[in-house]
C-alpha positions as CSV (number, residue, x, y, z in Angstrom):
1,X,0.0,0.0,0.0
2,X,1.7,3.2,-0.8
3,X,1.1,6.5,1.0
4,X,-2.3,8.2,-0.2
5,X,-4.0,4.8,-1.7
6,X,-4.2,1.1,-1.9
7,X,-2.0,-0.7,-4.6
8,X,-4.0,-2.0,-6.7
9,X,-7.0,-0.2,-5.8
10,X,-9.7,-2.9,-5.6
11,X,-12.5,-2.5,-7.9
12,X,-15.6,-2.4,-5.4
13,X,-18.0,-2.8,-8.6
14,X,-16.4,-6.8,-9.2
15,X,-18.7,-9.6,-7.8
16,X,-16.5,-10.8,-5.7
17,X,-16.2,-7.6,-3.6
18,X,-19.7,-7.1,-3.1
19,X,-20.4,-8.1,0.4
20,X,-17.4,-6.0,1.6
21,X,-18.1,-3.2,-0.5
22,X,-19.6,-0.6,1.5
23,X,-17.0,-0.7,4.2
24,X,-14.0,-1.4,1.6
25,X,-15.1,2.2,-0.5
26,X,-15.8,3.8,3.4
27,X,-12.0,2.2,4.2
28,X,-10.4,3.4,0.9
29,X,-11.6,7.1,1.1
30,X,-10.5,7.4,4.4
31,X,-6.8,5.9,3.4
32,X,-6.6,8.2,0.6
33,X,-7.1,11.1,2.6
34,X,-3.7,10.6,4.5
35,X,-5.2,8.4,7.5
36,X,-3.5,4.8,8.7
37,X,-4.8,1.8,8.2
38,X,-5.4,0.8,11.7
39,X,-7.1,4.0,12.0
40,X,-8.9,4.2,9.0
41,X,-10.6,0.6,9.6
42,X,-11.7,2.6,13.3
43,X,-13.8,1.2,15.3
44,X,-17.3,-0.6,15.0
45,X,-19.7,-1.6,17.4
46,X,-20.0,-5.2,15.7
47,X,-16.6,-5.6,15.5
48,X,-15.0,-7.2,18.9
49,X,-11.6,-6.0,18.1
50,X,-9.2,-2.8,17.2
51,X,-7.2,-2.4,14.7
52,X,-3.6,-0.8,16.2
53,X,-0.2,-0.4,14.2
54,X,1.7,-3.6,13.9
55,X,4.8,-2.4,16.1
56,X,2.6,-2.6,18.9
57,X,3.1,-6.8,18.6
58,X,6.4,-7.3,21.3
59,X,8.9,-9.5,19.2
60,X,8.6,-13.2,19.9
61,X,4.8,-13.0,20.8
62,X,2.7,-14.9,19.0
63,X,0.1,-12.9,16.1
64,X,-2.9,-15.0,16.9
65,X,-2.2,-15.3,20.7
66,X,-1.8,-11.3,21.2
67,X,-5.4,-10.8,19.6
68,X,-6.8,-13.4,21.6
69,X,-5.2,-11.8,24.8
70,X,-5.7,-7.9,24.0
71,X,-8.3,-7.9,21.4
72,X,-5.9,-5.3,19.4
73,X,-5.3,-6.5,15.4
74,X,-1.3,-6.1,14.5
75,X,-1.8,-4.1,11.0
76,X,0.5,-3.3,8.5
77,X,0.2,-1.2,5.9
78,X,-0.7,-3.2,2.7
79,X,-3.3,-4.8,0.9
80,X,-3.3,-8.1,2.9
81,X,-4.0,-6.4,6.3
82,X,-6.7,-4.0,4.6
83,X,-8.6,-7.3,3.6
84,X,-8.3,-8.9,7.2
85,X,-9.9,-5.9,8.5
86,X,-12.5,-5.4,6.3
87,X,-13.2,-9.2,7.4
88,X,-13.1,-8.5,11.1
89,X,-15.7,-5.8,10.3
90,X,-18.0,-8.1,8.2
91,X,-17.5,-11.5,9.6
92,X,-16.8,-10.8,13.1
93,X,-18.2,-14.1,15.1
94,X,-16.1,-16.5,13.2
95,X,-13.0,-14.2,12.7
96,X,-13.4,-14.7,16.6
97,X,-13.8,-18.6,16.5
98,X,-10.9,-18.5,14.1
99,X,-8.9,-16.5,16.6
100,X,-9.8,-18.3,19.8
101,X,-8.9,-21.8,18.1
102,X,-5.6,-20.7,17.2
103,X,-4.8,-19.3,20.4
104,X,-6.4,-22.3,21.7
105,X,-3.7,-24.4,19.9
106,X,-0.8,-22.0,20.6
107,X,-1.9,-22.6,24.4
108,X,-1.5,-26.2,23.9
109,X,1.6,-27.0,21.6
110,X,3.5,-23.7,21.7
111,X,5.4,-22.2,18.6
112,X,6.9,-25.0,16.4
113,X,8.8,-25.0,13.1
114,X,5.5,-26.8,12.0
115,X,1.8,-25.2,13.0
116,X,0.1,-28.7,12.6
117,X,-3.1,-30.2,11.1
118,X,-5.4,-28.0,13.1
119,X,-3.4,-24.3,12.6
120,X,-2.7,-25.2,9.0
121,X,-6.5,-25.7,8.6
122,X,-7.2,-22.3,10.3
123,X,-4.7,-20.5,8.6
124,X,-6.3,-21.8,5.3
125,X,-9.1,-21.0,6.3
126,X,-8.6,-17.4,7.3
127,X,-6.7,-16.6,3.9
128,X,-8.4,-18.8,1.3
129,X,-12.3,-20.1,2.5
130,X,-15.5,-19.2,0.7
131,X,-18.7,-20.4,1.8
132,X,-21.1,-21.4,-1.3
133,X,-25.1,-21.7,-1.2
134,X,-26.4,-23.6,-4.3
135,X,-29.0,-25.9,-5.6
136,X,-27.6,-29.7,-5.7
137,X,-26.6,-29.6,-9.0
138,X,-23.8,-27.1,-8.3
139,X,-22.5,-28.6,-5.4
140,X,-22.4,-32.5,-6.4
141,X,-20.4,-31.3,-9.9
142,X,-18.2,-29.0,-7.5
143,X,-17.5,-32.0,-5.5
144,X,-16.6,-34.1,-8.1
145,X,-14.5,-31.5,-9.5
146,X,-16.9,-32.1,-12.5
147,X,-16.0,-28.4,-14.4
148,X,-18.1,-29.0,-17.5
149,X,-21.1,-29.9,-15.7
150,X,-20.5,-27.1,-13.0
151,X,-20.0,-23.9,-15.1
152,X,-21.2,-25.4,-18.3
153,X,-24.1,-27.9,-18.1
154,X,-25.5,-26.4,-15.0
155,X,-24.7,-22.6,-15.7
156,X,-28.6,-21.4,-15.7
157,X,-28.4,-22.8,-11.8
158,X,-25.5,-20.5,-11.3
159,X,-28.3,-17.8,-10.8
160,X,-30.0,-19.8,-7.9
161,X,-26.3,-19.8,-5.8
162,X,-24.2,-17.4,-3.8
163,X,-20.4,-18.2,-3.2
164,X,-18.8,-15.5,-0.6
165,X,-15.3,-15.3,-0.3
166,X,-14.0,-15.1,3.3
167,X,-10.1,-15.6,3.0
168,X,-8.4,-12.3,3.1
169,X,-5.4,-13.6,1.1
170,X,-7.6,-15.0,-1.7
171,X,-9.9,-10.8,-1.4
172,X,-6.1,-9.5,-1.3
173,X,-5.4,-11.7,-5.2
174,X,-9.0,-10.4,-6.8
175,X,-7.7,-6.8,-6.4
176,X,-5.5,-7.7,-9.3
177,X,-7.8,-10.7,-10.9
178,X,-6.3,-13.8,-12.9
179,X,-7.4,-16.6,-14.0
180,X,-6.1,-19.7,-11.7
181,X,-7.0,-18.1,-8.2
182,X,-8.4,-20.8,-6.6
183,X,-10.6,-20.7,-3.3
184,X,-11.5,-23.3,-0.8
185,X,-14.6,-23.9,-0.5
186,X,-16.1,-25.1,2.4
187,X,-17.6,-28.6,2.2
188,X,-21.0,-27.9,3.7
189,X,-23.8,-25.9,2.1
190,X,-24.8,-22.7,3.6
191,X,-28.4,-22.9,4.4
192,X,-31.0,-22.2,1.9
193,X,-33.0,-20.7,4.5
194,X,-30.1,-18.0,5.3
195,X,-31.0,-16.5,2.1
196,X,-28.9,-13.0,1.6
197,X,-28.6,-13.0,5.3
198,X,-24.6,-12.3,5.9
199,X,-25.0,-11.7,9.8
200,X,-26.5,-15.1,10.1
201,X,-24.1,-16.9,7.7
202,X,-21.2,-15.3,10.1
203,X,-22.8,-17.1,13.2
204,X,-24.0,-20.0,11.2
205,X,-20.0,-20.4,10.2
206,X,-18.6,-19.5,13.6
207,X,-20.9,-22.3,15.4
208,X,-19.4,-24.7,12.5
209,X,-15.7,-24.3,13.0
210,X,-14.3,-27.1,15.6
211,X,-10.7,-28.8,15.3
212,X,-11.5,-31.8,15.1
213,X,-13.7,-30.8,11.5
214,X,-11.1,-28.5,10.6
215,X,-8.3,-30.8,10.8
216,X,-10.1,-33.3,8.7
217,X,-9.9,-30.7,5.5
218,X,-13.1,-30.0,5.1
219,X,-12.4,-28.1,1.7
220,X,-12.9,-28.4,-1.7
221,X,-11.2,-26.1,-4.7
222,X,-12.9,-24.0,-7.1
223,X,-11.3,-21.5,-9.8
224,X,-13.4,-18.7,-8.5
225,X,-13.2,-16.3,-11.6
226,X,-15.0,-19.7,-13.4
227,X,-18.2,-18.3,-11.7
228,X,-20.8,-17.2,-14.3
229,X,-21.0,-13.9,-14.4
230,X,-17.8,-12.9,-12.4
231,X,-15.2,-12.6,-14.8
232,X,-16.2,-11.8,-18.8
233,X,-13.5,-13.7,-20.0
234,X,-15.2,-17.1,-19.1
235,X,-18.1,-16.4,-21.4
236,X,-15.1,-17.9,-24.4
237,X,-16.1,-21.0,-25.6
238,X,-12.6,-22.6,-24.9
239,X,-12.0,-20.9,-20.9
240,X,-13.0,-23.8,-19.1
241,X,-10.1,-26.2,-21.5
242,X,-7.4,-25.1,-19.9
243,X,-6.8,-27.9,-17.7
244,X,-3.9,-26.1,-15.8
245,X,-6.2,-24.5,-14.3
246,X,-9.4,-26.9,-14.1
247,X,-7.9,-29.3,-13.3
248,X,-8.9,-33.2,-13.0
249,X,-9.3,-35.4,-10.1
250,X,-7.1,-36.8,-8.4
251,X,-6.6,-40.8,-9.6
């Protein structure tokens, strides 16, 4: 992020952006006008944290264990830490479950050269989830990592789903969009009775998230600029060929 702006500016009129929009344009303003990050993300009464300048982490304490204990966000000035506060803001309850497993964790096993099953499942998580609601169709092609029958065979369906990106890293890519950046979708359908509802999938996610599940890799991929109607480019005959990028299953 350079002084006066965000680098690349996101473009809060893509798909992908649209359920952190309002706050993200709100965010961005501010930033452009001369303010810091940690203070241009301010404070919220939703939001169960505070965003504070990242020399306020003491070396050798841990990142997730200092929010857990202070309830004060380490944030730097770039892209990356703009997205995780703009998903504090929106997400709040399982930014919090996230936050309390990992310290959780931390508590138990301490700082290792390795995080583990459980902290490399948060972690991926926290940069690269998205949550999908969709008819059947959607999700037993996703599953199979059936790409034809997902974006092609079943595109009209594409219209009855809503995929929401949660991962800060994966926002953080989609501010300068190409076409392999692949999320990880959560392998359990939001609710159809959720609807547009973001505050209730936030809770419905938090009360989802366990160790035990997580550690189990409860994902699935998806090329996420494959979406219908996200990204013109896949309206080309020959965008879902490229097999380096759609790829097949595993044997």
């Amino acid at each position: 992020m350079e002084a006066g702006g965000l680098t690349p500016s996101p473009d809060w009129s893509a798909p992908w952006f649209a359920p952190l929009a309002h706050q993200g344009r709100a965010v961005s303003s501010a930033i452009e006008k001369g303010q810091p990050l940690p203070q241009a993300l301010g404070a919220q009464p939703t939001c169960p944290v505070r965003f504070v300048s990242q020399e306020a982490l003491p070396p050798g304490v841990a990142y997730e264990r200092f929010i857990f204990d202070t309830g004060q966000v380490p944030t730097r000035e770039n892209l990356h830490d703009f997205f995780n506060g703009l998903c504090w803001q929106r997400y709040p309850l399982t930014k919090q479950r996230l936050n309390r497993l990992q310290a959780t964790e931390i508590a138990a096993a301490g700082i290792g050269a390795v995080r583990g099953p459980v902290r490399d499942a948060l972690t991926l998580f926290d940069e690269n989830a998205a949550l999908l609601q969709a008819p059947d169709a959607i999700w037993n092609a996703l599953l199979a990592r059936d790409w034809h029958a997902l974006f092609v065979t079943h595109r009209a369906q594409w219209a009855h789903a809503r995929l929401v990106l949660f991962g800060h890293a994966l926002l953080e890519k989609l501010a300068a969009p190409y076409k392999s950046i692949t999320a990880h979708v959560l392998r359990e359908p939001v609710p159809l009775a959720l609807r547009d509802d973001l505050a209730a999938w936030d809770a419905w996610t938090a009360e989802r998230l366990s160790a035990p599940w997580l550690a189990s890799k409860p994902f699935t991929p998806l090329p996420v600029l494959g979406v219908p109607g996200w990204w013109p480019p896949n309206e080309a005959p020959d965008f879902y060929a490229d097999a380096a990028v759609f790829r097949a299953p595993r044997a």
